[in-house]
N, C-alpha and C positions, 0 to 999 in steps of 0.2 A: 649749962644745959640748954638746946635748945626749947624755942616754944613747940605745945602739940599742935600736928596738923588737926585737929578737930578737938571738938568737946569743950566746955569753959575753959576761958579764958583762952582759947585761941585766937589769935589774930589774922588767919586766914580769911578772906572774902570770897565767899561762897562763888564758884563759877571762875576765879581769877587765877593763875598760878603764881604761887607767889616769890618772889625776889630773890638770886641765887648770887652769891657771893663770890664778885669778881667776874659776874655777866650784865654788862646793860640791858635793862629793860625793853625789848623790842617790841613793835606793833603788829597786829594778829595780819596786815599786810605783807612786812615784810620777813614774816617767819612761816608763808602758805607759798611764799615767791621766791624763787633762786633767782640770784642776782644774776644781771646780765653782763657777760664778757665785752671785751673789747672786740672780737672775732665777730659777737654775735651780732653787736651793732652795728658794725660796717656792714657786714648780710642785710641788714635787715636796712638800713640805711638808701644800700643800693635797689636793692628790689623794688620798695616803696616808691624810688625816685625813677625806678623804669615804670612803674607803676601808672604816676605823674606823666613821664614821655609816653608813653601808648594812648593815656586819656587825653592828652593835649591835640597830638598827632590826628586821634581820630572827631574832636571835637569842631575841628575846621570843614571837613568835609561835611557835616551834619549842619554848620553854623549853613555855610553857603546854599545848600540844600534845602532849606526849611525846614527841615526835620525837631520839630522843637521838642515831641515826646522821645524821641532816641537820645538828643540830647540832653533832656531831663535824667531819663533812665541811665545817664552814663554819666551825670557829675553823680548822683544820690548812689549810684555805685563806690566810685571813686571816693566819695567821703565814708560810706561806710566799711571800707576798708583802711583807708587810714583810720578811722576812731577805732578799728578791731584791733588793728596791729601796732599803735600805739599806746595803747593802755597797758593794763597788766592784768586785764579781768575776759572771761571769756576762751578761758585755755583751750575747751575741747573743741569750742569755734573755728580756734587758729588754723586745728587740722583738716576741719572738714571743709572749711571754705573755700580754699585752691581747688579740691578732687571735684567739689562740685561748680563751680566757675567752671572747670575743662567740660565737666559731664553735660552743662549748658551749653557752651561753645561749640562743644563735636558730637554732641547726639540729640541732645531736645530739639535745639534751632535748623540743623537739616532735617530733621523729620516732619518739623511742621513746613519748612520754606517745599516739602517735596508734597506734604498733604495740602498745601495751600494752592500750589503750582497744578495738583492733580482737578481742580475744580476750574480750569483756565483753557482757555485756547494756547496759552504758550510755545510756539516753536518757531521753523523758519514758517518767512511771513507773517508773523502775528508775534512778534519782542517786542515793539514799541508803543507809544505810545496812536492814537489816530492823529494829531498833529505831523507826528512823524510820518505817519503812511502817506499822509495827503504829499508832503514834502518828495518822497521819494516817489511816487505817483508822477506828479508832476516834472522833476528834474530827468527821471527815467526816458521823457519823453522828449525828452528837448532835440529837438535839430536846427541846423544851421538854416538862415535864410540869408538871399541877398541883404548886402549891406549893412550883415551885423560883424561887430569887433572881432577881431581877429589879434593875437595876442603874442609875442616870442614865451615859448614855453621852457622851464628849466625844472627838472626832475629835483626834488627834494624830501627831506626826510628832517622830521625830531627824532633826535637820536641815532638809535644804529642804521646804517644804508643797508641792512637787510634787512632788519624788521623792525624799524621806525615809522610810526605813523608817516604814510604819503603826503608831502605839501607841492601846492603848485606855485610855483614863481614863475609870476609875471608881468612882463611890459608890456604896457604899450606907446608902440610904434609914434602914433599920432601926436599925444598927451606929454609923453614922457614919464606917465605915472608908473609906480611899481607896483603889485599888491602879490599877496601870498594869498591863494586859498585851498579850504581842503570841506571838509562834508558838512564842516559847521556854518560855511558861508566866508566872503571874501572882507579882507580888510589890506585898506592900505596901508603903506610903508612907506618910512621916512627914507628919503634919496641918501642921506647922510648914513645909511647903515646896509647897505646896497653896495656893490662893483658891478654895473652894468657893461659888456662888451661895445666897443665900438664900430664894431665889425659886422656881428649878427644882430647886436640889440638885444640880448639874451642878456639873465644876471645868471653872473659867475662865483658870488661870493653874496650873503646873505647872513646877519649876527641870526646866531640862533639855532641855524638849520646848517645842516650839512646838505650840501649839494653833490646830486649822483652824476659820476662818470657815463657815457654810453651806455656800457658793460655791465654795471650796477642796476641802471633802469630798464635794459631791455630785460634782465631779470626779476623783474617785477612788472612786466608789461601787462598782464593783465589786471593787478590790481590801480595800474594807472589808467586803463581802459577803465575801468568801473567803478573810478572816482570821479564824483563829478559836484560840482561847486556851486552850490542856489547863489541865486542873484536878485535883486526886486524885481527884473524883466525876464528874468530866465533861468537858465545856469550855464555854467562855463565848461567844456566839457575836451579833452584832448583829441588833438588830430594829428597821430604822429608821436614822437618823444620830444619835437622841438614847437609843434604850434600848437593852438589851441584857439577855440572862437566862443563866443557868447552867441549860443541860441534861442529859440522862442520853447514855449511846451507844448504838445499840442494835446494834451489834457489838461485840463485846467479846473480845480475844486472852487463850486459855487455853493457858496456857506445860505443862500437862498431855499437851496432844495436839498442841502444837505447830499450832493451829490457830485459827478466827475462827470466831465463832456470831455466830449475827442471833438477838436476842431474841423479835423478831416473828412471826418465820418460821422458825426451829427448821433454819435454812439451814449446814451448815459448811462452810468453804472450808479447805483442806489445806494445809500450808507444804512448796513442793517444789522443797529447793533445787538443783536444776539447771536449774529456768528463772527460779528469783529471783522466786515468784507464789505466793499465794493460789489454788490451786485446790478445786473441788469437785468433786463426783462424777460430775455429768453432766457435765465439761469446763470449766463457766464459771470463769474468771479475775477476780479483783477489780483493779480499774485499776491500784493504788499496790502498787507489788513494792521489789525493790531489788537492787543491783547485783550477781553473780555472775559469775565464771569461765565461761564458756560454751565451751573452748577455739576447736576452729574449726569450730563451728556457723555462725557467718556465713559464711566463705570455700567452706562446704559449699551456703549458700545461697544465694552468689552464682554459683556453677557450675551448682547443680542442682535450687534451686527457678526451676519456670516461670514466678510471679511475678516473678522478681527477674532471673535468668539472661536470660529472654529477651528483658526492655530493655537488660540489662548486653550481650549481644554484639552485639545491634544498633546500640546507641549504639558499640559499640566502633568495629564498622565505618565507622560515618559518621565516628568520631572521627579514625580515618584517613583518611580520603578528603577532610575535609576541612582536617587539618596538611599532608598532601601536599599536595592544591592551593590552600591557600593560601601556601605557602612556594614551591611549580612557580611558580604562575602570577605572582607577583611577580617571581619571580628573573628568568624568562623575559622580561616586561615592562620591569624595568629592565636588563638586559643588552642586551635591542634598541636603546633608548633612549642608552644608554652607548656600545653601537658605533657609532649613529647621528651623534653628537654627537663621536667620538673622531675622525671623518672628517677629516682636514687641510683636504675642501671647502668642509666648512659654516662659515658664518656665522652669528657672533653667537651664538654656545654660552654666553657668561656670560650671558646673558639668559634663555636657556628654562631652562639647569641652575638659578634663582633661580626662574624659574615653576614648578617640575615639583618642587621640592622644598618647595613652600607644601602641599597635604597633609601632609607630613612634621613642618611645623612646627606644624600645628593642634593641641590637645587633641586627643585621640583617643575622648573620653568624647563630648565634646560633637558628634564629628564624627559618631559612631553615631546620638546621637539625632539630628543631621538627616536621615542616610540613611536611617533610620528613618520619616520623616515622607515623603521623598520617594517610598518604597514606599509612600505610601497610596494604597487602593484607588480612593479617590472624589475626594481633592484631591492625589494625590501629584504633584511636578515628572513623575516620569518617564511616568507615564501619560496625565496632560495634555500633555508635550512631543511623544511621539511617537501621540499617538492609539489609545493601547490600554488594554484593560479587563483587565487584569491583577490578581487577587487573592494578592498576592506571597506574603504571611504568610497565605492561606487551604490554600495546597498542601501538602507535604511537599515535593516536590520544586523547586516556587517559591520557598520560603521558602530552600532547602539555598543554591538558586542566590542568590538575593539576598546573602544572610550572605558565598560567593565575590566577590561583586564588590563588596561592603561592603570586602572582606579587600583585593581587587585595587589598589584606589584606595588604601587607608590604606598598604599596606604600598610598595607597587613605588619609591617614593622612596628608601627605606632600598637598597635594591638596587643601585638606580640609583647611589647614593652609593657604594655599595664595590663595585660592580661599576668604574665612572669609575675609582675609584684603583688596582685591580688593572688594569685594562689600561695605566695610563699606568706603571706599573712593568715592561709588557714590551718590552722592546730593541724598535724598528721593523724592526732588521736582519732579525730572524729571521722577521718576515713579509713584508719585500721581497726576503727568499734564498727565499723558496719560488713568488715569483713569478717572479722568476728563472728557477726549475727548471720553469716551466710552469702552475704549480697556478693554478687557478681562485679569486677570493676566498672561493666556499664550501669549497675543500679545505684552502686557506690558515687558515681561523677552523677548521673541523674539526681540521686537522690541530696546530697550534702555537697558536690563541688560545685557544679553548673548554677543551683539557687544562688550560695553565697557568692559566686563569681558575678552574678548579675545586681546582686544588690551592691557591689561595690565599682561595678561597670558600666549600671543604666543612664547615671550620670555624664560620663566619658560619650557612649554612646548617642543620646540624645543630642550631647554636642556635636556630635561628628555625622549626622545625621542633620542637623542643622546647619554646616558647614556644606555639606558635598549637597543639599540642596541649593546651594549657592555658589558652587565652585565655577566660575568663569572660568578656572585658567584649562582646567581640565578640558574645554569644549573647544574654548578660543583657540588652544594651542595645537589642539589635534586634526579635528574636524572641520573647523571653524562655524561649526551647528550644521553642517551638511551632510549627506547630499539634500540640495536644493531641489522642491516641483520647479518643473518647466514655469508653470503657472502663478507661483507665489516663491520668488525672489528673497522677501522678508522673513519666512519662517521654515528654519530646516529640520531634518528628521533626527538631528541629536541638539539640535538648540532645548535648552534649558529655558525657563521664565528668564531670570537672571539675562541671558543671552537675546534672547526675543525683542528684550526692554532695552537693553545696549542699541541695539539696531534699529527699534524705533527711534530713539532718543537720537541716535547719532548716523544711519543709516545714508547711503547715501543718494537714498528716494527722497529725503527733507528730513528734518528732524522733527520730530513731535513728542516735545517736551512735556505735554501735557496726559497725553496717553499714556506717555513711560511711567509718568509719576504714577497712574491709576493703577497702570500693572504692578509697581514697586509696592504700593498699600497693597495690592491683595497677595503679594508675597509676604509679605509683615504679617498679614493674620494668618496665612496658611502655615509659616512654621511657628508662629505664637502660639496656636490654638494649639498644634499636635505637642507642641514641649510642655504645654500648659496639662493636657493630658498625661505625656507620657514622666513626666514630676509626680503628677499627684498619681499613676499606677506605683511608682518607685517607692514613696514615703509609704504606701501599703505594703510593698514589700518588706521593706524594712522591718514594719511593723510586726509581721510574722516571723523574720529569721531573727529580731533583735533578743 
């Protein structure tokens, strides 16, 4: 007879389970732990060990940089993921750890590098650092004078002869020396790793560098034109694809007055750092500055300069008028379409739902530019179909409407589709009890289809409203945010914020990186704040049809 699990004379230990017959006794480790495969090990083996290469890889760049808190921040990483992932404690760790590594990587860290950026002068003219400016200042200006070095020039590249950094190989003539130089400054070279011609004096072969053909460099001719090589006396600068000479500057930074003299012209330009410039006395700016703090001088000048303000609220406007009706007028579109088809009378519903969702399944890239084409004014489909001289993309208002019904056609499919499976998730009862009671099919859909159709659509909705307030491609592909005033270049009658900020950022009046950022933040709060709203309307909804 066994003994009792309880009561005298049990031998049981309170809390313990006791001894089973023909089972080793395990520990409370490894019976909360499924053991680990051979499959799993190798996985996990390798991961860890790319884990290792990524942090190694990027700890050299940090070492040589100074960077001692990035580096810190990236071993204490690295160890706390091996101690995660070789233990056997911390399970639900395991999962969240990676999701949130990426959600750091691809969304915390640009949104601050773009909110940090927005409080900067950042763009062309102002990337560097003032070291740098003074450098390019100075080198910018170099010209030849009598009796300076004169050099055999040989077109070069690291790397690829298309888009390999530029290097310049050169002799000289006099010396017999060799040197390579490019924007970082000149260094010589050992004769023993050279093929100098004996002919021209030029070098023909160089360890290291690929040397360009005629053909190759006169294809690059102007970025050999606009490389140019500091020297202690000057810079080195090309004349031709095959010479080149060491010039004088004829600006030149006096660290005395904290300022820039033109030799020529007896000109000073002023170092003032709160707009990160070279200025002088009548106002003029020298192009090349560099990057400062400017706190919220942009978000100042996005409010309250009339250059900038008054495309920013205008475009604001259209920005909404036209995420509202392109997200109205789709919903609307396929919710008629989904009632229509939900009907128990119609026929043959698999067949038009397979027609009517073929937009949907097009590229959406390629679909722009045919609508694109079909607006044209002289061979477009739509003006040759129905007989009219329409200048779609010549109006403001033509073009608004085109980009709508670009948006109508692409999107109402999507609708159509969740609109179809939110009605077929509503009981029939509850629309044949109100016919019942009398109701008319439009009090019927008013009353019981339209609400619950909303409460399970606001969601859908709200994203797609958040989406087409940011749709670049819809703008970029059609329109390109035009038409353009005569008067302002930068901002068109169908550009979008989204658009506006492309074009600052990357325009090719300069870029101003810093502006763009400011517009990017107050795009962030304007659909933040309206989702943040139109959420908490929904969860009220809810609240009453739940």
């Amino acid at each position: 007879m066994s003994a009792p699990l309880s009561g005298p004379g049990s031998t049981r230990t309170p809390g313990r389970e006791p001894a089973r017959p023909g089972l080793p006794r395990t520990s409370r480790t490894a019976r909360n732990h499924a053991p680990i495969t051979a499959t799993g090990l190798v996985v996990k083996v390798v991961l860890l060990g790319l884990v290792a290469g990524i942090a190694i890889w990027a700890a050299f760049p940090l070492i040589e940089a100074g960077h001692w808190i990035g580096l810190g921040v990236l071993v204490a990483t690295t160890a706390a993921l091996f101690y995660l992932y070789l233990g056997r404690r911390h399970i639900p760790a395991k999962y969240l750890v990676p999701g949130t590594l990426f959600l750091i990587a691809f969304q915390v860290l640009p949104v601050l590098f773009t909110a940090s950026t927005a409080f900067t002068n950042f763009g062309d003219g102002h990337r560097g650092s003032k070291d740098d400016a003074v450098v390019a200042i100075q080198t910018s200006s170099v010209k030849q004078v009598p009796g300076s070095t004169e050099y055999a020039l040989t077109i070069a590249t690291k790397g690829d002869p298309a888009t390999g950094e530029l290097v310049f190989l050169l002799s000289d003539p006099k010396t017999k020396q060799v040197f390579a130089g490019d924007a970082g400054g000149l260094r010589q070279l050992d004769a023993s790793d050279v093929t100098v011609s004996s002919l021209s004096g030029k070098i023909t072969a160089a360890e290291g560098y690929t040397v360009l053909n005629i053909g190759q460099a006169s294809g690059r001719s102007d970025a050999v034109t606009a490389l140019i090589v500091p020297t202690d006396d000057g810079a080195i600068r090309s004349n031709g694809l095959t010479r080149a000479y060491e010039g004088k500057a004829a600006r030149t930074y006096d660290a005395g007055c904290d300022c820039v003299k033109d030799s020529e012209t007896g000109k000073t330009w002023t170092a003032d750092e709160k707009v990160g410039s070279f200025v002088a006395a009548d106002g003029e700016r020298l192009t090349q500055g560099w990057k400062v703090n400017v706190g919220l001088k942009n978000f100042g000048a996005v409010l309250t300069d009339p250059n900038i303000s008054g495309p920013f609220f205008g475009t604001l406007a259209w920005n909404f008028a036209f995420a509202i009706g392109s997200t109205g007028f789709t919903f609307l579109l396929g919710m008629a379409i989904a009632l229509a088809l939900h009907s128990p009378r119609m026929k043959g519903t698999n067949l038009y739902r397979v027609l009517l969702i073929l937009p949907y399944a097009m590229p959406s890239f390629a679909m722009l530019l045919v609508w694109r084409d079909m607006f044209n004014t002289d061979f477009g489909l739509l003006n040759n179909l129905f007989g009219l001289d329409v200048d779609w993309f010549g109006g403001a208002w033509s073009a608004r409407v085109a980009v709508l019904l670009v948006q109508l056609w692409l999107g109402y499919p999507y609708m159509f589709l969740v609109a179809t499976g939110a009605l077929q998730a509503i009981p029939r009862e509850l629309t044949e009890a109100t016919s019942v009671d009398g109701a008319t099919p439009w009090q019927s859909f008013k009353a019981v289809t339209l609400p619950l159709l909303l409460v399970a659509l606001s969601p859908l909705l709200i994203a797609s409203f958040a989406y087409n307030f940011n749709n670049v491609n819809a703008i970029l592909f059609t329109t390109e945010g035009g038409p353009f005033a005569p008067d302002n270049p930068r901002n068109g009658a169908t550009d979008l914020l989204i658009t506006y900020t492309y074009r600052l950022a990357f325009g090719a009046q300069g870029a101003e990186y810093g502006l763009a950022a400011t517009v990017s933040i107050f795009i962030f709060a304007i659909v933040a704040t309206v989702s943040a709203i139109s959420f908490r309307n929904t969860r009220k909804q809810e609240e009453v049809y739940s």
